[in-house]
C-alpha positions in Angstrom: -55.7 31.7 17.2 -52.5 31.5 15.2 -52.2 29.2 12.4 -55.3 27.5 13.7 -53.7 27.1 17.1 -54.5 28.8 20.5 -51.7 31.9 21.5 -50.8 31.4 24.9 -51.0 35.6 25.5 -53.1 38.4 26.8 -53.8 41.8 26.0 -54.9 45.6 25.8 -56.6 46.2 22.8 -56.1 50.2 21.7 -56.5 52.3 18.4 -56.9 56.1 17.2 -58.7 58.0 20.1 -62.4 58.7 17.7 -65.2 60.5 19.5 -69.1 59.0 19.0 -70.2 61.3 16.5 -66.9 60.8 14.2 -68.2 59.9 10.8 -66.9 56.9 11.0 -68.0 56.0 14.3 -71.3 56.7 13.0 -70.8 54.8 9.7 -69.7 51.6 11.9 -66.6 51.4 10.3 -64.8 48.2 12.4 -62.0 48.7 14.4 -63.0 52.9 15.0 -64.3 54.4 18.0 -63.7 55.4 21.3 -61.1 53.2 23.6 -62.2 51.4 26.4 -59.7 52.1 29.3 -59.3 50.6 32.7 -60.7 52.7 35.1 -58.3 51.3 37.6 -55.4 52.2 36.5 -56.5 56.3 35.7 -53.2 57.6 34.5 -52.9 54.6 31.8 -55.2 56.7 29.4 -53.3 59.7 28.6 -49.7 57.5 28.4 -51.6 55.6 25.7 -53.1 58.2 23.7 -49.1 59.9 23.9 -47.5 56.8 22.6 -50.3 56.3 20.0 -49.5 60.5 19.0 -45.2 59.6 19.2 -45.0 56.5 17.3 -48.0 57.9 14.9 -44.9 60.6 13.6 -42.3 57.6 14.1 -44.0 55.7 11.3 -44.5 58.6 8.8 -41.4 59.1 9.3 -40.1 55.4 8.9 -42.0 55.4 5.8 -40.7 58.7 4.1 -37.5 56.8 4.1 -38.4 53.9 2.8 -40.0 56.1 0.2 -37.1 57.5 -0.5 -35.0 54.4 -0.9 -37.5 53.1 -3.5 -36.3 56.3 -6.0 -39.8 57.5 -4.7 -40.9 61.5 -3.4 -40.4 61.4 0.0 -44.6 61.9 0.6 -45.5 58.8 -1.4 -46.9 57.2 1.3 -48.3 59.5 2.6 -50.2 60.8 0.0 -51.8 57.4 -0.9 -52.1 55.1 2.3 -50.7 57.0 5.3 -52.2 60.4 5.8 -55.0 59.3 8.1 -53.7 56.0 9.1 -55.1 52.8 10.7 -52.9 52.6 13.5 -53.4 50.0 16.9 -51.8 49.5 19.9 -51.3 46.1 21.9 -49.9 46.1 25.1 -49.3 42.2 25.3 -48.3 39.8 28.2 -47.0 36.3 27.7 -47.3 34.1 30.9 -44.8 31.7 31.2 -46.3 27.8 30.0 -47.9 26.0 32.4 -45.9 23.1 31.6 -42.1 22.4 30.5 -42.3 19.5 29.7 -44.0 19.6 26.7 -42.5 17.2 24.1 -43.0 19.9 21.2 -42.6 23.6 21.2 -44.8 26.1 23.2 -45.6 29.5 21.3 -46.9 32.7 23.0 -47.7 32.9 19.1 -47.1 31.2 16.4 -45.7 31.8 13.4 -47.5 34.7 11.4 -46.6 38.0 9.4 -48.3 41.2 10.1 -50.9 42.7 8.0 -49.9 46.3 7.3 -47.1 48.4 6.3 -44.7 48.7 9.8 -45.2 47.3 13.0 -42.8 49.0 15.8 -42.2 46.8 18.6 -40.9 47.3 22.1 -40.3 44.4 24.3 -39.0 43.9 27.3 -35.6 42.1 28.7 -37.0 38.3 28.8 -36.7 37.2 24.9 -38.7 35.2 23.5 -38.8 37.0 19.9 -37.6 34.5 17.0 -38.1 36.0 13.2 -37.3 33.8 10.1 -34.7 34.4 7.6 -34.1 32.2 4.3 -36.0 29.7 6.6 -34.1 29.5 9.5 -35.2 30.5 13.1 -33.1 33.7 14.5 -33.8 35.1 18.0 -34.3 38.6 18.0 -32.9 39.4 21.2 -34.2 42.9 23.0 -31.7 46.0 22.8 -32.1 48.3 25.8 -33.7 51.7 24.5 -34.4 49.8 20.9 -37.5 49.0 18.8 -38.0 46.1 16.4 -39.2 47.0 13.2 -41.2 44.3 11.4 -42.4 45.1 7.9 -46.2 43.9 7.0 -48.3 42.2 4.0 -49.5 45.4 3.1 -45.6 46.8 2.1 -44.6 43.9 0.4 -47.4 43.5 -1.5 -46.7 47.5 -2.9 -42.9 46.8 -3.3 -43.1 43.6 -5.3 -41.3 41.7 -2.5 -38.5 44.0 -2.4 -39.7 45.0 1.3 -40.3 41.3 2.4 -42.8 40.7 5.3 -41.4 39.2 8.1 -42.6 35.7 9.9 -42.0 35.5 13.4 -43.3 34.0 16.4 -42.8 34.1 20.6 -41.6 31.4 22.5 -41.2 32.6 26.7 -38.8 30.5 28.0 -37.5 33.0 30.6 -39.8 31.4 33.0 -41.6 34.6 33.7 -44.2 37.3 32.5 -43.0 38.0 29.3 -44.0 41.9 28.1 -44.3 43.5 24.6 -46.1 46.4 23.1 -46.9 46.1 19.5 -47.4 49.5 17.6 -49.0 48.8 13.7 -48.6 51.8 11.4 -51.3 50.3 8.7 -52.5 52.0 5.7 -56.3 54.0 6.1 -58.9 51.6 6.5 -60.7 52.5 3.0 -57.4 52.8 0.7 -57.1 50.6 -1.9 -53.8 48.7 -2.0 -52.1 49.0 -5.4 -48.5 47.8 -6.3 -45.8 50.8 -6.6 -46.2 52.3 -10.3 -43.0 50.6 -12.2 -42.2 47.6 -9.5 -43.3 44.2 -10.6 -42.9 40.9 -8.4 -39.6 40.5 -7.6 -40.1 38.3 -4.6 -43.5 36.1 -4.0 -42.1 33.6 -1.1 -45.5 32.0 -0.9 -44.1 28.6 -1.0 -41.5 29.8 2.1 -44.9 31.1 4.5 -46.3 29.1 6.4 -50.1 29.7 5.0 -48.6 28.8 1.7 -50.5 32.2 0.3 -49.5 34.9 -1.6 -49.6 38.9 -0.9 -49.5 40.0 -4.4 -52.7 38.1 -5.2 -55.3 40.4 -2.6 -57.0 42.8 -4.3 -59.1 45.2 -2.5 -58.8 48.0 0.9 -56.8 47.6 3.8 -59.8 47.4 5.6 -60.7 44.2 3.7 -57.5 42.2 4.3 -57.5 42.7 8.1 -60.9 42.3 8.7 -60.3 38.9 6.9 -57.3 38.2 9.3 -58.8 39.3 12.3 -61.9 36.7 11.4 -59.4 33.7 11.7 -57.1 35.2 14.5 -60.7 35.6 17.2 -62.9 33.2 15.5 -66.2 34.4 18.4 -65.5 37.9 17.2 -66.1 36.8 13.7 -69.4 35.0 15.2 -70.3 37.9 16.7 -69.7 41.1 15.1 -68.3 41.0 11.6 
């Protein structure tokens, strides 16, 4: 559910690879433990766990500079959120609608923000990505050998606004499967989210999102926020487990 409305999408669900007796396997932390892999498809394991292990240094990386343009060390990140990260991995497919000739707009997912700090997107050749800027709708139209970068709550929230979240949303027109795998860099679970030391609000666009909410107001962990997210985005997982 996005918005309160079903997503018309599929998916592989895939985090940090965390043996049983992990401590925070045993502790029941949510959203930690061993992945579940297809056993049909035996090579699909280790291609994971090596794009999880890539695109793990891609974001510290991605975030050192960011650090840096703020007038910040280059390890501020990492020393506070970053150096045991929450990161997830989506391998998503959006089938094609069943119908075309819907009167209003169909949406593989609707319009949302992520939750963390960066999420680093590869998609394929159909389309489909649209991202909103000063509240128009802009395709965002795949690059060959190119990632999207979309920045989350979680950074804006720490930069005051200065690093603004992004809303965006999939429509598959192509006609086809549409694929995209979704890569979130998020801060540790347990952190504490704090606004950068000196920044004040320079940007709350609550009145521009579409939940009409506001970043800066969460107080709390990482672990918090998304647990609350994920509760509205699978509403029987909430049921059933948190």
């Amino acid at each position: 559910m996005t918005s309160g409305r079903p997503d018309i999408k599929e998916g592989l669900y895939f985090g940090t690879e965390l043996e049983e007796y992990d401590p925070l396997v045993q502790a029941g932390t949510p959203m930690h433990g061993p992945n579940l892999f297809p056993t049909e498809i035996p090579t699909l394991r280790d291609a994971v766990l090596e794009y999880i292990d890539a695109l793990t240094l891609l974001g510290q990386a991605l975030m050192a500079g960011i650090a840096l343009s703020l007038g910040l060390e280059e390890t501020y990140f990492a020393d506070r959120y970053t150096s045991d990260p929450l990161v997830l991995f989506r391998i998503f497919n959006y089938p094609p609608p069943a119908s075309t000739s819907s009167p209003e707009p169909v949406f593989g997912v609707g319009e949302h923000t992520d939750y963390g700090l960066l999420t680093i997107l590869k998609q394929d050749m159909s389309g489909g990505l649209e991202v909103k800027i000063k509240g128009e709708w802009v395709s965002a139209p795949p690059l060959p050998n190119a990632f999207v970068c979309n920045i989350g709550d979680m950074l804006d929230r720490m930069t005051g606004g200065l690093y603004l979240s992004t809303p965006h949303c999939v429509r598959n027109v192509s006609g086809r499967n549409r694929l995209s795998f979704a890569f979130f860099f998020d801060p540790n679970f347990n952190a504490e989210i704090q606004p950068i030391e000196g920044i004040t609000v320079v940007n709350d666009n609550r009145s521009e999102r579409w939940d009409q909410a506001s970043v800066h107001d969460f107080q709390g962990t990482y672990g918090d926020y998304l647990l609350g997210k994920v509760a509205k985005v699978f509403p029987q997982l909430r049921r059933e487990v948190l």
